[in-house]
C-alpha positions in Angstrom: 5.2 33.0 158.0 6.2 31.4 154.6 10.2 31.6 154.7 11.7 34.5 152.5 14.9 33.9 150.4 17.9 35.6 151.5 18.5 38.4 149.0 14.9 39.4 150.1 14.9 39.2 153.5 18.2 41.1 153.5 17.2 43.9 150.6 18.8 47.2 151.5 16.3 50.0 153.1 18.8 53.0 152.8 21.5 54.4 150.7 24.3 53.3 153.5 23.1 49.6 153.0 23.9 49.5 149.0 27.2 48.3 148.0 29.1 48.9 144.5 27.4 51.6 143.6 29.1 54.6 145.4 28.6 57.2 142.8 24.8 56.8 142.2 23.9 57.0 145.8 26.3 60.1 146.2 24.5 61.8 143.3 20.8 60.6 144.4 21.5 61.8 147.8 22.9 65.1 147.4 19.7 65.4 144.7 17.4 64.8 147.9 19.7 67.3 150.4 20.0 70.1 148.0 15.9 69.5 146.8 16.9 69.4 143.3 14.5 66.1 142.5 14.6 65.2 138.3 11.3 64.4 136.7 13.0 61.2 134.7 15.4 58.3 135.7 17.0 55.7 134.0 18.8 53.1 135.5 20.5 50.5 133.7 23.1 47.7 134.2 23.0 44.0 134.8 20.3 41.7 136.6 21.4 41.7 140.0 23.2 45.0 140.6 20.4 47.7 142.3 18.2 48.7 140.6 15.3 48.5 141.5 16.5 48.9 145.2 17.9 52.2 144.4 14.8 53.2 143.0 12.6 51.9 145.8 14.9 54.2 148.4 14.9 56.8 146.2 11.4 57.0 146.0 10.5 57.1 149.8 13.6 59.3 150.4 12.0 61.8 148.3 8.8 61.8 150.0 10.3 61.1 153.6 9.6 63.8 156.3 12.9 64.2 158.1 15.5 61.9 155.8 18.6 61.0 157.2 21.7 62.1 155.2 19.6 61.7 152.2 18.2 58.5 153.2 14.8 57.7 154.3 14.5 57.6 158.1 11.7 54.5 158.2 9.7 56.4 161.1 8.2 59.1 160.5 4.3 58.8 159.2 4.7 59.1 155.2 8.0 56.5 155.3 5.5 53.8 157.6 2.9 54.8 155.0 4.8 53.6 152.2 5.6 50.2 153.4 2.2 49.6 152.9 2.0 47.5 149.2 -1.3 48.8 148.7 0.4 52.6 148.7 -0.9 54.8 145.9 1.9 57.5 146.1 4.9 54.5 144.9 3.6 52.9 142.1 5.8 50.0 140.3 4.7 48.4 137.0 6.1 45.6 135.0 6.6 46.4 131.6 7.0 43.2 130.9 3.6 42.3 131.4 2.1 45.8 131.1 3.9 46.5 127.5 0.9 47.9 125.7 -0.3 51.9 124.5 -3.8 51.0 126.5 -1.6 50.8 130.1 0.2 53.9 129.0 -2.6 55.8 128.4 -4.1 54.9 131.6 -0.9 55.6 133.4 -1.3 59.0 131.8 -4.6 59.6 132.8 -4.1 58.5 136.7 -0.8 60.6 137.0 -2.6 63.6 136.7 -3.9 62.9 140.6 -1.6 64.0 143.4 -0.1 61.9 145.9 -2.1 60.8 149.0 0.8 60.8 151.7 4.2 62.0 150.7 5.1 65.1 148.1 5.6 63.1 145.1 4.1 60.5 143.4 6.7 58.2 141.5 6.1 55.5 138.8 8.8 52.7 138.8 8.5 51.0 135.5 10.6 48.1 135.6 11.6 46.2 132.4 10.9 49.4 130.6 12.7 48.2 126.9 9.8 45.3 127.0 7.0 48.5 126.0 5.9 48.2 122.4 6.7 51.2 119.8 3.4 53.2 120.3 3.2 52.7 124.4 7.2 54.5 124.1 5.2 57.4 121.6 2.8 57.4 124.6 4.5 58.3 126.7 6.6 60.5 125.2 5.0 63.6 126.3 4.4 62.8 129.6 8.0 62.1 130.4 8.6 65.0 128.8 6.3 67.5 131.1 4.8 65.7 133.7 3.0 67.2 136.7 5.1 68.6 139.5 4.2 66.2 141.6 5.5 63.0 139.7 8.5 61.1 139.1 9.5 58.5 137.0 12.5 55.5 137.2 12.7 53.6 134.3 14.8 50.7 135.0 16.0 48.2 132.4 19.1 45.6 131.4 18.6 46.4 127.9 19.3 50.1 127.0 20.0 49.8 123.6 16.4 49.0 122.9 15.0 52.1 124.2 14.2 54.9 121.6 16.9 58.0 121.7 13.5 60.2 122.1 13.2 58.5 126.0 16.4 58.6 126.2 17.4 62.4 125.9 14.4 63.1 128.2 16.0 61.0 131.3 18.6 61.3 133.7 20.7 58.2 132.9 22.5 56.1 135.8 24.8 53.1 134.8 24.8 50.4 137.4 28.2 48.7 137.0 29.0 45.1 138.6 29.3 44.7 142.3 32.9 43.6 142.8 33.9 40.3 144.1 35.4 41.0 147.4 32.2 43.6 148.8 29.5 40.7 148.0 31.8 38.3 149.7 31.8 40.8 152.4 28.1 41.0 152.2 27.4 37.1 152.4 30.1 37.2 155.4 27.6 39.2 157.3 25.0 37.6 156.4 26.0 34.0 158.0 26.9 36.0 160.8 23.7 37.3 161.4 22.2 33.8 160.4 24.8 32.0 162.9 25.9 30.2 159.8 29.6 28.9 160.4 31.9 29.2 157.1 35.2 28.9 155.5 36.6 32.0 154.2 37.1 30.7 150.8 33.8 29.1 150.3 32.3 32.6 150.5 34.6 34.0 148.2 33.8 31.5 146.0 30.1 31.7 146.3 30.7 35.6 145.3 32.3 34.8 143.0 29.9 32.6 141.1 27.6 35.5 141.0 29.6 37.5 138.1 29.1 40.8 140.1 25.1 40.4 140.5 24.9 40.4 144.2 21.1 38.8 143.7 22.4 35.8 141.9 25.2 35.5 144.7 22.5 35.5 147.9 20.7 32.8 145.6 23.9 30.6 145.9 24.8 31.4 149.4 20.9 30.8 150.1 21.5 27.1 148.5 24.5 26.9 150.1 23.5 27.6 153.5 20.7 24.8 153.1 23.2 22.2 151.7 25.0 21.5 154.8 23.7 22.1 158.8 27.2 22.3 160.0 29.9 24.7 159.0 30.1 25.3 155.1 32.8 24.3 153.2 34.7 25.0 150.0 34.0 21.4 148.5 30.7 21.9 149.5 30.3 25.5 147.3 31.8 23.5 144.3 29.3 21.0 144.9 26.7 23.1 145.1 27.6 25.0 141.8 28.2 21.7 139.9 31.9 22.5 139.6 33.9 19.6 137.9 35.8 17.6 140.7 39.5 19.6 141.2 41.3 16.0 141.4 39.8 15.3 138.0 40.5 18.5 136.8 44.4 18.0 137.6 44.1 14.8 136.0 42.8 16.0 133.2 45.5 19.0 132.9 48.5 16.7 133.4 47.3 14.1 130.7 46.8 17.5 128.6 50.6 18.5 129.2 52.6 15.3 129.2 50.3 15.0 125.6 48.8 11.8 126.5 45.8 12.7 124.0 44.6 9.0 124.9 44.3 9.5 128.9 42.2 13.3 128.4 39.8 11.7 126.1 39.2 9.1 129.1 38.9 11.8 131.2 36.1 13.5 128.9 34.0 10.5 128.9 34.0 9.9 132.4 32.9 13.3 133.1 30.4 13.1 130.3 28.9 9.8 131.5 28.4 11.3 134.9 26.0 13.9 133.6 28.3 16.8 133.1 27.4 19.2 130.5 30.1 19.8 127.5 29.6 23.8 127.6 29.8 23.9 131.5 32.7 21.4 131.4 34.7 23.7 129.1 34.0 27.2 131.5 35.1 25.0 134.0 38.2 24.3 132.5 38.7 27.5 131.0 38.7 29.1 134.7 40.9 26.3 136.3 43.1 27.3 133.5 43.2 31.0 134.0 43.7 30.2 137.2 46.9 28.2 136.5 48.1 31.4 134.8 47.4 33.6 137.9 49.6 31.2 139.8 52.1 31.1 137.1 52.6 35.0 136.8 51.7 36.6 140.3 53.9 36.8 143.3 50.5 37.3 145.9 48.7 34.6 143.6 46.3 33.6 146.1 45.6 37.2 147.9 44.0 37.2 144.5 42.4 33.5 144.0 41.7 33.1 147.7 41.2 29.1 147.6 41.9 26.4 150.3 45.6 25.8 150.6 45.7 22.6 149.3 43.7 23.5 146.4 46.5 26.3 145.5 49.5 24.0 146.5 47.7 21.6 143.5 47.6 24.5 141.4 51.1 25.6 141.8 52.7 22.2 141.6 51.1 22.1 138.1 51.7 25.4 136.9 55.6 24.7 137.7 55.8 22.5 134.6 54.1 24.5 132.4 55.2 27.9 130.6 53.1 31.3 130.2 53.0 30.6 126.3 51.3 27.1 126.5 48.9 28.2 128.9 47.9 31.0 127.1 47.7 28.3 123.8 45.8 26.1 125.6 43.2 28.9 126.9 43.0 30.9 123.5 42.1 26.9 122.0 38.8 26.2 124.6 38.1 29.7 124.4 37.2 29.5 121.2 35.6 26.2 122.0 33.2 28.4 123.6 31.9 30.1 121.1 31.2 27.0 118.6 29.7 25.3 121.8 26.7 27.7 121.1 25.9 26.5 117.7 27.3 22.9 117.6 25.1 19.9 117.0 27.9 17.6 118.6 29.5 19.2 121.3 31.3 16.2 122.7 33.0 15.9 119.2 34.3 20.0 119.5 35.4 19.9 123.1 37.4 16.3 122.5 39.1 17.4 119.2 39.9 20.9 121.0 41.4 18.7 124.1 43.7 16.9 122.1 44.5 19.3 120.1 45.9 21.3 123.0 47.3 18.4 124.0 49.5 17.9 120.8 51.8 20.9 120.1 54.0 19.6 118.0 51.2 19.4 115.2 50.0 22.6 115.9 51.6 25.5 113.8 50.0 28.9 115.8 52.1 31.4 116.6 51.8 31.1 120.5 52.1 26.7 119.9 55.5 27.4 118.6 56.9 30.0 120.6 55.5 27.3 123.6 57.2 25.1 121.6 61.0 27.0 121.4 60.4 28.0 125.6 60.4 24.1 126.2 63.3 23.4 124.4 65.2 26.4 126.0 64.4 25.2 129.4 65.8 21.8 128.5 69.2 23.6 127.4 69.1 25.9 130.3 69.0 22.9 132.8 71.4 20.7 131.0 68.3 18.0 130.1 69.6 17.0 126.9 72.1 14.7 125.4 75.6 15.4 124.0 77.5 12.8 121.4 81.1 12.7 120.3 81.8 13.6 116.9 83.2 9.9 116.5 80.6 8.2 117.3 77.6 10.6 116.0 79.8 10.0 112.6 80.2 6.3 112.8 76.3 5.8 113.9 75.2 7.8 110.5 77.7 5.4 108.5 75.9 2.4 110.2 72.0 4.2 110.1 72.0 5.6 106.5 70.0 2.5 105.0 68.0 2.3 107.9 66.4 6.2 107.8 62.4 6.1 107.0 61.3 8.9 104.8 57.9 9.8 105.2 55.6 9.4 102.0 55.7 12.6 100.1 53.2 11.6 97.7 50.3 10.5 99.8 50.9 13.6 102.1 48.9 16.3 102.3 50.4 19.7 101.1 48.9 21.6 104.0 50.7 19.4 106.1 53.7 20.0 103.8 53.9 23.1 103.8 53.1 23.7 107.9 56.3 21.3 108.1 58.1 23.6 105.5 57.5 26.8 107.2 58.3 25.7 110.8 61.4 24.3 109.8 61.8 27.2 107.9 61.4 29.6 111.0 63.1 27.3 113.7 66.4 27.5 111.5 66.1 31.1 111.1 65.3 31.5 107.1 62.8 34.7 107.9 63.0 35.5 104.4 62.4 32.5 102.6 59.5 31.8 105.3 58.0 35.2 104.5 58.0 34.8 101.0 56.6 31.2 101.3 53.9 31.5 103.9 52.0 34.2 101.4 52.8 31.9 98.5 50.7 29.3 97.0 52.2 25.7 96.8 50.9 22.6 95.0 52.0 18.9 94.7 51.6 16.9 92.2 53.4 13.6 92.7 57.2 13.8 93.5 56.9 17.4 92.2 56.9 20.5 94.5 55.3 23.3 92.7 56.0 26.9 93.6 53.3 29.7 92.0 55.6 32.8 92.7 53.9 36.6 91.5 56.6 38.5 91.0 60.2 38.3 89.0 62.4 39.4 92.7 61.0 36.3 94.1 61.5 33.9 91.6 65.2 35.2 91.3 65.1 34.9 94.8 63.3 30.9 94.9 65.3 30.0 91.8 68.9 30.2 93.5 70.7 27.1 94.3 71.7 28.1 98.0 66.9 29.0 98.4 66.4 25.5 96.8 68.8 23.3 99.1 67.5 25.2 102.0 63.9 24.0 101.4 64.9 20.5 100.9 66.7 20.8 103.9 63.4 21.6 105.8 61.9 19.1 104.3 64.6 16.4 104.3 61.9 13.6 106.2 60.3 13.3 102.8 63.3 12.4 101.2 64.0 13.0 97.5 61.8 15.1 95.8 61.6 17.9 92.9 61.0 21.4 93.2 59.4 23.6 90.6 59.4 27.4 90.5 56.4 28.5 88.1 55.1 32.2 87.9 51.6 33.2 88.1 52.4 36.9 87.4 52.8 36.3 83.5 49.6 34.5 83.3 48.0 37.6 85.4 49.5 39.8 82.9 48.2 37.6 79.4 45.1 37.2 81.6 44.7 41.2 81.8 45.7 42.0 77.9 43.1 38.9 76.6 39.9 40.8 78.5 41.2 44.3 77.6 41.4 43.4 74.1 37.9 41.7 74.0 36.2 44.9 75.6 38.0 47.2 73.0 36.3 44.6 70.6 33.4 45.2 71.6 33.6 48.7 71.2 34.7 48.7 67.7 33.6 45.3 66.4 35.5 42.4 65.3 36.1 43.6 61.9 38.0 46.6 62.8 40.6 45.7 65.4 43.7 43.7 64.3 45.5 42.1 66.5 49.3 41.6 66.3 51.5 39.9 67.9 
């Protein structure tokens, strides 16, 4: 016999064998104990999750002689029947491949017999948002008012794209993901009954690569199991999945922190040249990352993580230099990255400018950089890692430094950069009103000159005052001397506003009429 994969070989045959679903098979079996059978199902939810299991049990349940607290008892006459593929009285059709009004209207015509075995005949229609327009007007009617004898289960992944007429005619279940820790449960058993030996966390983290599809799961633990004839390890899971090396990861993380933009970008290449894809690289980072931040903030991190203890001992050494804020920076940056991944013609180039980007903070002006930014400092002042001068000698080293200060080149600087220098220095020294006014307001430069476009009088008051003016040279005293300009935009919007009122009045009235004086 041809060897059958694992999530087939091991496919539930009652309701008690189905995990993560508790509230469907509660509902579907007091249905069957109380006879109260529906004509129409829907079952919808993610690949993976039941389905179509459900609906198989259902259907022999329904038709079983003597079922088992709603389950079918797989021994009486019509149950043995119906293990037979060639049964008339379950009948499952792919809509994917049987999409058109012809199928429909031969399904129509065929329901109209009664079942052979059993008391019902029921019609699984799998993929059922794959039918075309006029095979859903089809069979319309049908699902409406069908024999007495049949039922239907529609089962799809996509219910948006079924028509609200199918819908309102069916009894809709939602089949939500299959949580981590019962498909870890599941695969346990499993090896068990295989004789498989196994690590603890290298089930859990076979579960968990199967995002709460228990189908997807079995396929990795089937992989798995194959990999390696004696007992299975984590490495070998990550292995398996193609997960980036953990040393290189740490590597990679540390280079990231200590902002040694040089050292991640030899990082990136040597996973690139090994064959690693960009976009699986970057979920791989993005979860080593969250998982730094489960470490960070949670007391019973790896109750929750479950991972080898060196693995976690790794994890916590390199969350201990790090704060919440620049973790959450650094994941809000490739998370993003994720998105662009999707639609980027050089991916490389996104994921390498994102990396040392997250690896510079000081040059980057988000709100989450900065306050990353003030919780480093305040550590350093908190355990006494800083400096302290006397006044003699901080006085007599600026009498002996003032020729020797370098002012950065205003001029050939952009004013972006300007002004994200302005405003930080701005915030850090704790002018909230100046940087409110500023960060709304539009600057320009035009050679030593530092133009200021304000829109209302209160603010140019406000930008105009001696005290406002040496504070913003004070935030921007590396550029050395320079000139500031206050202009205001509001007069010109108000000329602006009078010149096109008066052309439209002189339009109305014609030239020739209307005077204008000043």
């Amino acid at each position: 016999m041809s060897y059958l994969a694992l999530y087939r070989r091991y496919r539930p045959v009652d309701f008690e064998s189905l995990i993560g679903q508790d509230y469907i098979v509660r509902t579907l079996k007091n249905q069957i104990l109380t006879d109260k059978i529906g004509h129409a199902y829907l079952f919808t939810g993610t690949r993976g999750t039941g389905k179509t299991t459900v609906a198989k049990i259902f259907a022999k349940a329904i038709n079983c002689l003597s079922p088992k607290n709603g389950s079918p008892c797989g021994e009486c006459e019509v149950c043995k029947a119906l293990l037979d593929p060639s049964n008339l009285d379950v009948i499952e059709i792919d809509a994917a491949s049987n999409n058109g009004v012809n199928e429909i209207r031969d399904l129509r015509e065929k329901v109209q017999y009664p079942p052979v075995n059993g008391r019902y005949k029921v019609y699984i229609v799998d993929e059922v948002h794959m039918l075309t327009s006029a095979a859903f007007n089809a069979l319309l009617k049908t699902l409406e008012e069908p024999p007495r004898h049949a039922v239907f289960i529609l089962a799809t992944t996509e219910v948006h794209k079924i028509p609200a007429t199918i819908l309102s005619r069916c009894m809709r279940f939602d089949f939500k993901l299959v949580p981590t820790k019962q498909i870890a449960e599941l695969i346990a058993s499993i090896y068990d009954s295989e004789n498989k030996q196994y690590e603890k966390e290298a089930v859990y983290a076979i579960a968990l690569a199967g995002e709460g599809s228990v189908r997807d799961a079995l396929s990795v633990a089937d992989m798995a199991m194959s990999f390696t004839e004696g007992k299975l390890l984590y490495d070998d899971v990550m292995e398996v999945l193609g997960s980036t090396n953990a040393e290189n990861f740490s590597n990679f993380i540390n280079a990231l922190l200590k902002g040694d933009s040089g050292k991640v970008l030899e990082i990136v290449d040597l996973l690139s040249s090994s064959g690693k894809s960009i976009s699986v690289l970057n979920k791989d980072l993005i979860a080593y990352i969250r998982n730094l931040l489960v470490v960070k903030t949670c007391s019973n991190a790896n109750s929750i993580l479950l991972l080898p203890e060196d693995k976690y001992l790794m994890l916590k050494s390199i969350s201990s230099e790090v704060s919440e804020d620049r973790l959450i920076r650094i994941l809000g940056i490739f998370s993003e990255v994720e998105t662009i991944l999707k639609y980027s013609t050089t991916p490389r180039t996104v994921f390498e400018t994102a990396a040392v980007k997250a690896s510079k903070p000081d040059a980057d002006y988000d709100l989450d950089a900065l306050l990353s930014r003030i919780k480093q400092l305040e550590d350093k002042i908190e355990n006494g890692n800083f400096k302290t001068i006397s006044n003699n000698v901080k006085e007599q080293n600026v009498v002996e430094n003032t020729e020797k200060v370098e002012f950065k080149d205003f001029v050939n600087t952009d004013i972006s950069e300007i002004k994200g220098k302005l405003l930080y220095n701005l915030r850090t020294s704790g002018s909230e009103l100046l940087w409110n006014i500023l960060k709304e307001t539009e600057i320009r430069k035009s050679g030593y000159v530092l133009t200021i476009l304000v829109s209302n009088e209160t603010d140019e008051n406000y930008l105009k005052a001696d005290s406002t003016q040496k504070s913003i040279e004070s935030a921007l005293k590396d550029f050395g001397n320079f000139e500031i300009s206050i202009k205001s935009s509001y007069v010109k919007q108000e000329t602006e506003e009078i010149d096109k009122e008066t052309e439209n009045i002189k339009k109305i009235f014609g030239d020739d009429i209307v005077i204008i004086k000043n």
